[in-house]
C-alpha positions in Angstrom: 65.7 74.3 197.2 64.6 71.2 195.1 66.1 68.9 193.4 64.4 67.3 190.0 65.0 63.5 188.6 65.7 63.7 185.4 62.7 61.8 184.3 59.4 63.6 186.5 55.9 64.3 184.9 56.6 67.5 185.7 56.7 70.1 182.9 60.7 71.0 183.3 59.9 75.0 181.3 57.2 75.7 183.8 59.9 74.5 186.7 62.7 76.8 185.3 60.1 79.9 184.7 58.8 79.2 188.4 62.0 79.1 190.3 64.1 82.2 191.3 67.3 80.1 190.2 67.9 76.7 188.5 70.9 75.3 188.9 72.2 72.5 185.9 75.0 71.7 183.2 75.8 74.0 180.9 73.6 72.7 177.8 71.4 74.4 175.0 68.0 73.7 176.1 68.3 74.3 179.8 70.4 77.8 178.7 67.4 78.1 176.5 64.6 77.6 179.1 65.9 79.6 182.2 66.5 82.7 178.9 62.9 81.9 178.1 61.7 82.2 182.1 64.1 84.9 182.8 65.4 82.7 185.7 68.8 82.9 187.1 71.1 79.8 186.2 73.8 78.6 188.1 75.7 76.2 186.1 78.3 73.4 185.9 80.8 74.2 183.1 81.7 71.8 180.1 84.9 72.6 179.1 85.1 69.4 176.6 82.4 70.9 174.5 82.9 73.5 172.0 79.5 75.3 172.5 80.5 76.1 176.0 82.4 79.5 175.8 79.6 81.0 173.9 77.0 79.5 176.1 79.1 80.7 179.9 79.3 84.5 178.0 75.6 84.4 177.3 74.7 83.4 180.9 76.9 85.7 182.5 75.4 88.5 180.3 71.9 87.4 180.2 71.1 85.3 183.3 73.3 86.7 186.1 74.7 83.3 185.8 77.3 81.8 187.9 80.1 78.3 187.3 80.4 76.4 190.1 83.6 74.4 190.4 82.5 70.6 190.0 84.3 69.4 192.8 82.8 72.1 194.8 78.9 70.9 193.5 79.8 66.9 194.1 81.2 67.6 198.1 78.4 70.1 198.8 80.6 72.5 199.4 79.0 75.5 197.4 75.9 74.8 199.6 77.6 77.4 202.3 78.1 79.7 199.8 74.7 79.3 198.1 73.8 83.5 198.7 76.6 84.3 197.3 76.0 82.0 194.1 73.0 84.1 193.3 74.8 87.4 193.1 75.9 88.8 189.5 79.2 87.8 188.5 82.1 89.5 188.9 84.3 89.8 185.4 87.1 87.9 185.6 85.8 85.7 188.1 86.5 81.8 187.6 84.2 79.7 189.4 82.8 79.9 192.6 84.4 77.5 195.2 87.7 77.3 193.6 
């Protein structure tokens, strides 16, 4: 597992299309970059945004992707559940850790 700044000389698509899961926010180009690298994503929803619904579906659908709850990501709890963050969704299921 490795974590990223947000500013690295590192090309960020050749990270996503390297890793066996990326793990982010919810936004258009990292949605678009793990689609593009056919990489597992593992996201923090953003309900306040309107593109979001549309976004979670296509994950789910396309990505095997999975919400982690945001308290969950900021006290490290999803760290112990981390395997089972990388197995498809179930439907109906809300977000892992709550």
């Amino acid at each position: 597992m490795r974590a990223i700044p947000h500013v690295s000389a590192l090309y960020h698509p050749d990270l996503v299309a390297a890793a066996d899961a990326v793990m982010g926010k919810l936004g258009y180009s990292t949605v678009a970059e793990a689609y593009y690298g056919r990489t597992q994503f593992l996201y923090l929803p953003r309900p306040r945004f309107p593109e979001s619904g549309i976004l979670e579906e296509f994950v789910k659908r396309e990505l095997n992707g999975n919400a982690i709850d945001p308290h969950t990501f900021e006290t490290g709890e999803w760290l112990s559940d981390f395997h089972h963050l990388l197995e498809p969704p179930e439907e109906g299921t809300a977000y892992i850790g709550e």
